[in-house]
Structures are given as C-alpha cells and as structure tokens.
C-alpha positions as CSV (number, residue, x, y, z in Angstrom):
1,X,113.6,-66.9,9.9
2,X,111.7,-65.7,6.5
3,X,109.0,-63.5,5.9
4,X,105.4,-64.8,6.6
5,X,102.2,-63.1,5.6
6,X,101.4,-61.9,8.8
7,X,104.5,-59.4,8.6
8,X,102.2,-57.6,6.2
9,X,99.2,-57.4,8.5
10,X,99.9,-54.0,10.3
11,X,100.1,-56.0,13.5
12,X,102.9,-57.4,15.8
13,X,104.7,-58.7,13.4
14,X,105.0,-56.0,11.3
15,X,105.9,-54.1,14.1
16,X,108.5,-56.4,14.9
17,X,110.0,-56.5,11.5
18,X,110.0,-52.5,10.7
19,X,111.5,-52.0,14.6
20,X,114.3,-55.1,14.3
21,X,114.9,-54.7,10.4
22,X,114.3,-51.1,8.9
23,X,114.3,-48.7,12.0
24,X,117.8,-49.8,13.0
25,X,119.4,-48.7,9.4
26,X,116.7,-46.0,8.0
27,X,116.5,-44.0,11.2
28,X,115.6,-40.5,11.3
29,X,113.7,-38.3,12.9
30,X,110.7,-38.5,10.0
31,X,110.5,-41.9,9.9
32,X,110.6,-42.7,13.7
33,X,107.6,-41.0,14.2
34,X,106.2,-44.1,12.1
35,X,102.7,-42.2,10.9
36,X,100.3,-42.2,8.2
37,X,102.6,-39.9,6.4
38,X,106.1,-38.1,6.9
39,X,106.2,-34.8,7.9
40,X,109.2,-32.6,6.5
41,X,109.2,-28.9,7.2
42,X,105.5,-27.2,5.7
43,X,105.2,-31.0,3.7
44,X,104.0,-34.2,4.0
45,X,104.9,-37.1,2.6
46,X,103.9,-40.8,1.9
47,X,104.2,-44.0,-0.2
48,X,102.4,-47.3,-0.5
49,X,101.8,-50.4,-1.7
50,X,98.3,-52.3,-3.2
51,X,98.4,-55.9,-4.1
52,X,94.6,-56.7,-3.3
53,X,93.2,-60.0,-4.4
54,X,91.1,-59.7,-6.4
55,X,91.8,-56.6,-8.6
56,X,88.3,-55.7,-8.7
57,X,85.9,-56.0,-5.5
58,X,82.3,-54.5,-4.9
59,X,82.8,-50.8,-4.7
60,X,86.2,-50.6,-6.2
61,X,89.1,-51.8,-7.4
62,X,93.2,-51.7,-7.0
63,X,93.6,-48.6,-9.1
64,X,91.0,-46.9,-7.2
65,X,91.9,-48.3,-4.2
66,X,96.0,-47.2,-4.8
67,X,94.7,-43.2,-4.8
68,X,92.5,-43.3,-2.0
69,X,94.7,-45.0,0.1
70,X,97.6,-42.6,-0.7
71,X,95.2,-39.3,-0.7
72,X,94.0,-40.4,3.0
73,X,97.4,-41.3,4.5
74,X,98.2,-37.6,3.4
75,X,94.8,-36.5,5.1
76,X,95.3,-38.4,8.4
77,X,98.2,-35.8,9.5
78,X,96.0,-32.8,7.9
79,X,97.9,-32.5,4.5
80,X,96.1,-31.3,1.7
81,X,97.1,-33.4,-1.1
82,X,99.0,-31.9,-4.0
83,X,100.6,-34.7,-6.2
84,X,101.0,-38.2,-6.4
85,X,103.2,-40.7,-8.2
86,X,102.0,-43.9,-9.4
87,X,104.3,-47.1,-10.0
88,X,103.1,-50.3,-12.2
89,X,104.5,-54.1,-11.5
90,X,102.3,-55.8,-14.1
91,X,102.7,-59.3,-14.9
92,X,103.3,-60.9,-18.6
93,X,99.7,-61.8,-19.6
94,X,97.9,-59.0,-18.1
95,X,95.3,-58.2,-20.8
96,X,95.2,-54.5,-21.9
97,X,92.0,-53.9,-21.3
98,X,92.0,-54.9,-17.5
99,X,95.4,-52.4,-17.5
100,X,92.8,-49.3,-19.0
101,X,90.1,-50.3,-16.2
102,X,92.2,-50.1,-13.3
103,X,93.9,-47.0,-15.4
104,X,90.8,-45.1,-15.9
105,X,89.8,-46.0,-12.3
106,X,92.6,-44.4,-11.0
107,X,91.9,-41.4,-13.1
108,X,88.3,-41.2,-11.5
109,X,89.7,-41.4,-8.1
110,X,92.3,-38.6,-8.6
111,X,90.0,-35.6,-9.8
112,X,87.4,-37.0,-6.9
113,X,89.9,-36.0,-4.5
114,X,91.7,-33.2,-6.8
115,X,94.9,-34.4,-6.8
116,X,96.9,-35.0,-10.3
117,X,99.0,-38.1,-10.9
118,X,102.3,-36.1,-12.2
119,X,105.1,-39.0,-12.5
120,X,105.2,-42.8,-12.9
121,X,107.1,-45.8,-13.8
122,X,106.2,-49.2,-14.8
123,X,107.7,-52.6,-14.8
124,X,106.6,-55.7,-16.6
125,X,107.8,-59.3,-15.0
126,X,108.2,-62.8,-16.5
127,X,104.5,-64.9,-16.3
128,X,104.1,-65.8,-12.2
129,X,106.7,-63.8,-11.3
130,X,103.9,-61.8,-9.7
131,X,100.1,-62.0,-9.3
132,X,98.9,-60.0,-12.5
133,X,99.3,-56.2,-11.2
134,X,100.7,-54.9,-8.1
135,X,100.7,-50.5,-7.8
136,X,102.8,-48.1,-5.6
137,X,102.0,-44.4,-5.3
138,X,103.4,-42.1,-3.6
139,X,102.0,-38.7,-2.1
140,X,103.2,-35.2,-1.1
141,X,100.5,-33.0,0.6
142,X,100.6,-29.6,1.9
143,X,100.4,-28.9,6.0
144,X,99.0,-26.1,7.5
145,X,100.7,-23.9,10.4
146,X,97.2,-24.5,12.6
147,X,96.2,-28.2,11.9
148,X,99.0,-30.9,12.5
149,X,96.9,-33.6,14.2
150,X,99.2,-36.4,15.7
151,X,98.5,-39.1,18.3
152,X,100.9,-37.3,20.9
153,X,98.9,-34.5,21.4
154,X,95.5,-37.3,22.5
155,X,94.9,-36.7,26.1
156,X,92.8,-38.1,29.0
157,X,88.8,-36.6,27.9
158,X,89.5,-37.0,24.5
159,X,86.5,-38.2,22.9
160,X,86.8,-40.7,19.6
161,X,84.5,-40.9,16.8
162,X,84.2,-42.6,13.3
163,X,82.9,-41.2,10.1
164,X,80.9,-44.7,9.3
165,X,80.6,-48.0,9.4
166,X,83.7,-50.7,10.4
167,X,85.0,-53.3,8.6
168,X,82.8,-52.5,5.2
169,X,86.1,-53.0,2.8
170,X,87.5,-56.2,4.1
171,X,84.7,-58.1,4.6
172,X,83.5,-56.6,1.1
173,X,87.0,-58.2,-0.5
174,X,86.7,-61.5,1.5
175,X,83.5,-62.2,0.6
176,X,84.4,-61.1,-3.6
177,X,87.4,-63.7,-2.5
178,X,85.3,-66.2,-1.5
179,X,82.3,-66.5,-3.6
180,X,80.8,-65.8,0.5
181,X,76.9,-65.5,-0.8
182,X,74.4,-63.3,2.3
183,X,71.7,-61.6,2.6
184,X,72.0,-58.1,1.9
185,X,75.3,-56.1,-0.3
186,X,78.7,-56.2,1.2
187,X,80.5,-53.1,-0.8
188,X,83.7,-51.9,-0.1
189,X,83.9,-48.4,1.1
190,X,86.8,-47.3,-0.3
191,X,87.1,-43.3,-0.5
192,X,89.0,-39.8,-0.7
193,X,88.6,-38.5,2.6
194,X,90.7,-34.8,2.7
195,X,87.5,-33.4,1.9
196,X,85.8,-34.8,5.1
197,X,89.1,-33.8,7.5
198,X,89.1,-29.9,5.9
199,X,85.4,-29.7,6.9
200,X,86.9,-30.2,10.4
201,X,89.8,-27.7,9.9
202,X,87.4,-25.4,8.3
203,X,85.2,-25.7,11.1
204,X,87.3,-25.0,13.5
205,X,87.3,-28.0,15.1
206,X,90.7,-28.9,17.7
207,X,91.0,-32.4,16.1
208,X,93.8,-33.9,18.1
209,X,94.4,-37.3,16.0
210,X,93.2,-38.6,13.0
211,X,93.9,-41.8,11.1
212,X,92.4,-44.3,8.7
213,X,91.8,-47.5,10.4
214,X,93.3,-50.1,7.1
215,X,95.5,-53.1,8.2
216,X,94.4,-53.8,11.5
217,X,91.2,-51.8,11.4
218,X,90.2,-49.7,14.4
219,X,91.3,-52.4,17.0
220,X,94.9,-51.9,15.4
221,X,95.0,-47.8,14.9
222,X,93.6,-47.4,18.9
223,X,96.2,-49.5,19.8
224,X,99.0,-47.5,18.5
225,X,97.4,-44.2,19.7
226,X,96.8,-44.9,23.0
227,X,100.8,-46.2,22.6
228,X,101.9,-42.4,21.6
229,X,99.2,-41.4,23.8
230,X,100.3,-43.5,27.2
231,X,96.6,-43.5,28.1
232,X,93.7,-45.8,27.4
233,X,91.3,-46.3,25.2
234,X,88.0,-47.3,26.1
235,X,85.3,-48.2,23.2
236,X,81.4,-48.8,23.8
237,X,80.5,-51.9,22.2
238,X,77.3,-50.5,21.7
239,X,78.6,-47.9,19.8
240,X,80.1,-49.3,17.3
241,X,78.2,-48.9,13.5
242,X,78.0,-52.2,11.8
243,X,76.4,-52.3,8.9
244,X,73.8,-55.8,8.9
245,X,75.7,-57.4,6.1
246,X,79.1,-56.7,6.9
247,X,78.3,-58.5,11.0
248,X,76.5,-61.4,9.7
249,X,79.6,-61.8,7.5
250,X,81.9,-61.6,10.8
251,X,80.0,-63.8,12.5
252,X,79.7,-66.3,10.0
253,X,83.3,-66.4,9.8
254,X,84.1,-65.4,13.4
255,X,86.0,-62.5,12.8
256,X,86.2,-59.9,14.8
257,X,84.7,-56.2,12.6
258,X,87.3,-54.4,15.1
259,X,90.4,-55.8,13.3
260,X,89.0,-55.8,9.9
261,X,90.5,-53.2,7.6
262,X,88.5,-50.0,6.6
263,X,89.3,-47.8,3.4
264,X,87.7,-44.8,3.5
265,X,86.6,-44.2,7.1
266,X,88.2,-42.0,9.9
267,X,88.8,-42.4,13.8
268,X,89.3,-38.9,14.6
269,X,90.3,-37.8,18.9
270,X,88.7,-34.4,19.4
271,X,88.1,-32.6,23.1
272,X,85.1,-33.6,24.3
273,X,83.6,-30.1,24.5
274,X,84.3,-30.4,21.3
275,X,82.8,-33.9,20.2
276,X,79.0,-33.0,19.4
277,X,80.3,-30.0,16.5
278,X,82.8,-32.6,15.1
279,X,79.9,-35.4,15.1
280,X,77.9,-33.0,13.4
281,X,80.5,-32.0,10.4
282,X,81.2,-35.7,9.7
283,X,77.6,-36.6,9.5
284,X,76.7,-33.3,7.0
285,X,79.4,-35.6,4.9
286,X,78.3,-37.2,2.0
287,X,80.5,-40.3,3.5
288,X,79.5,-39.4,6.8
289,X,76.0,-39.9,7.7
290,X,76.6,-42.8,9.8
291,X,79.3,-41.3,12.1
292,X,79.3,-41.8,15.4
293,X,81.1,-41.3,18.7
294,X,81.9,-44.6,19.6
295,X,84.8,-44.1,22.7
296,X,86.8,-42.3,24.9
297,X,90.6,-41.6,26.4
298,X,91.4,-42.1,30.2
299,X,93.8,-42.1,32.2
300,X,96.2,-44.6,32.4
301,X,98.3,-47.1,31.4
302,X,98.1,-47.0,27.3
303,X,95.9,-49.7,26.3
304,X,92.6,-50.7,24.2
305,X,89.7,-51.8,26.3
306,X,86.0,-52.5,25.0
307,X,83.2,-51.6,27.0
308,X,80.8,-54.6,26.2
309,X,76.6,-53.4,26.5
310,X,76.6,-55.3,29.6
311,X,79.0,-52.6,31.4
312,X,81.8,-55.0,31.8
313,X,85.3,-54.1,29.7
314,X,88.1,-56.5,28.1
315,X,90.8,-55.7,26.9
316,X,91.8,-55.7,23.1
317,X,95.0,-56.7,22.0
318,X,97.4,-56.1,19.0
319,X,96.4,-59.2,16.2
320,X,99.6,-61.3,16.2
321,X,98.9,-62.6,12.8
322,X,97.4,-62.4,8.9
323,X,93.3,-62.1,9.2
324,X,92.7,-61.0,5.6
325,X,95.7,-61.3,3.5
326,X,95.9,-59.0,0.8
327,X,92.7,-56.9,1.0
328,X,94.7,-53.6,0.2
C-alpha cells in the first residue's frame, strides 16, 4: 500500500489514513477530537499545509491562501487569532520576485485579519524535488469562557446556514488549472473570517458549530457533524447559493458544488429560534450578503441527506476519492 492523492482529499481515505496511521501513535485527548483547531486549556491551536496548483488563482494566491486558511481554522472553534507561524519549502529556481508576491500577499492577508506573523523557517530543495513553493503556518488563537462552538453540542432543531456562495474557490482554481474558458468570472473566495464569527459572539448568538467547508466542501464538513452529532442532516436543494458561473462550471464538468472546497465561507448550526438573528449578522457582513439558511438537524441516525426541489431526499455520502487535487 502507498499513499495516493486521494489520502489528501479530506474524505474516506484520509480518514482512514489519520485513524489507522497517526491516531494509533499521536493520541491524545486534543487531537482525538480531530477539529479545525486544538483546544488546550483558554488556547487554541492549529497548523496546515498549502500546496495549491497554481500559485496564483483568480482572487488569490498561496501566500494569501496559507493565512486565511490558518486564521479561519482558529475561527471555526471561536478563537480569536493571536499569532501565526509561517514555514517556506521553496524549490531551486523559484524566481525572487514570485517569493515577494506571494510574501507581500501574505502580509496583506495578516493585518486584514489582525494577526501578526511572529516566527518562521524556510527550506530550499534540489530543482523538482518539489513543485516551486509549498507553505505551512501555524496558529494559536485565544478562546472565550462563553463561545466554544463544537459539533457535539448540534442537536435535533438545529438550523444550518452559510455565509455565501459554495464551491466558488475550487471551481475558481480548476478552471485557472485548466485554461476552463465561461461565461461570466469564476474568482476564488478566499477570506479571513474571525471577523464574521465575533459578529455572532458579539451578538449574542448560541452558535452551536461552526466550520469552514475546504477539502470536501459542505458535503464533507456535514458529514462529520452529523457524525459528532449522531443526528442527520437534511439540506434543501433549493437552498443552496450557487453563484451562475461557478454551476455552469460544475455542470460542464459534472461535479458535484457540494463537495467542492470553499475558502472563506462558514456553515454555522444555530437553534432555530435563533436562525433569522444569525442570518441577519452574516448577511450585514461584507462577505456575507449572500448567506442563507440552507438546512436542518433531525433526529436520527447521523447521516447527510439532500432534500431535492421535488420534495424527495437522497442521501449524500463521504467522497471516497481525489476531486480537485491540490486546490489548497
């Protein structure tokens, strides 16, 4: 056995390999919980990895990409993000001046979401020993006594809503990837988003869950929730915002926009008494006016079902394999 692409895809076989591989020699109590981010004492904590092909995509790019994704993993268990650490693999024959753009982008994307870079290392590897620049960054965030979202606390009436539109930053990379040419912009949305969850703590809102649908996309992140959940998940096809570009680009390609990774969107489980004040703080958002509530939790069994606009439901399943490689 060796280690395939999909292994990186968030889905089964990722599962698989951090449950049969790392879990059985790293366990702890921290790391079992297997969320966003790490939560130790008042702290939180997180690392990742970017390799996204190409570097630079409509909307944004790996260095910008590498802080957002860091800053919301901290967000998505209601840290407030304090520092991060930022780790360079570049390649021999990396030109200097693609280094300062992704550099500089970086930069950008840390005072946008207020949190300084305060350590880093960098590596430099023999020509194709890797694919021009890879970055890792690392997060610690700050938690609050009275907002600790996590999915166990997702119950049956819980109502789920999105801060925008699916599938915007893969379908934005794949079609950059693929020289894909439609009708209308396909722009990534990557994003900071601790701004957008403290309007929610700030308004008082009982936000059971949160989390950042990226490998996997929304399919993938309701999966694993109604998993810590044990209840089910029920989405209204008709629901779901889909920008015009972004589904003629699934349906050219026949991909489903559920699975397709996101980058600076939220799902976010709130009580349903609840649901019509969170709508309206995501929406007051700068990166929020096309939230909607797009689903619900029941009870039973923990699964993922779609409610198509015919009234009928299917299930939705965990992808097996690689979609998109390397769109993050």
């Amino acid at each position: 056995m060796t280690i395939t692409l999909g292994h990186g895809a968030g889905g089964r076989l990722s599962h698989q390999l951090i449950e049969r591989h790392f879990l059985p020699r790293l366990d702890n109590p921290a790391l079992a919980a297997l969320g966003d981010s790490a939560t130790v004492g008042d702290l939180a904590l997180t690392t990742d990895g970017y390799v996204v092909s190409p570097r630079f995509f409509p909307g944004g790019d790996l260095g910008m990409l590498s802080i957002c994704g860091t800053v919301n993993d901290l967000a998505m268990v209601g840290a407030q993000p304090i520092a991060l650490t930022a780790g360079f693999i570049l390649e021999e024959g990396l030109a200097l001046d693609e280094l300062d753009r992704l550099v500089e982008s970086m930069a950008k994307a840390a005072e946008q979401a207020g949190v300084p870079v305060v350590a880093g290392d960098t590596k430099v590897v023999p020509r194709g020993a890797c694919d021009g620049a890879f970055i890792t960054t690392a997060g610690v965030g700050r938690l609050a006594a009275d907002f600790r979202p996590e999915p166990a606390k997702v119950t049956a009436g819980d109502v789920v809503l999105i801060s925008g539109t699916l599938a915007d930053h893969g379908m934005a990379v794949l079609a950059s990837r693929e020289g894909l040419r439609l009708s209308g912009a396909l722009t990534s949305d990557v994003a900071p988003l601790w701004d957008m969850v403290d309007g929610l703590r700030r308004a008082g809102i009982e936000v059971h869950a949160l989390r950042d649908p990226t490998r996997g996309g929304v399919a993938q992140s309701c999966i694993e929730i109604a998993g810590d959940a044990h209840g089910a998940i029920v989405l209204e096809q008709r629901a779901l915002p889909i920008a015009p570009p972004v589904l003629a680009a699934c349906e050219l390609t026949g991909i489903d926009p559920l699975y397709v990774a996101n980058e600076g969107k939220l799902l976010a489980f709130v009580p349903a008494d609840q649901a019509a004040g969170a709508l309206a703080v995501l929406q007051a958002h700068r990166l929020g006016h096309q939230a909607a509530i797009i689903g619900r939790v029941e009870a039973g069994p923990a699964a993922l079902m779609l409610e198509t606009e015919l009234g009928a439901r299917r299930p939705v399943r965990m992808p097996s394999g690689e979609l998109l490689p390397r769109i993050c």
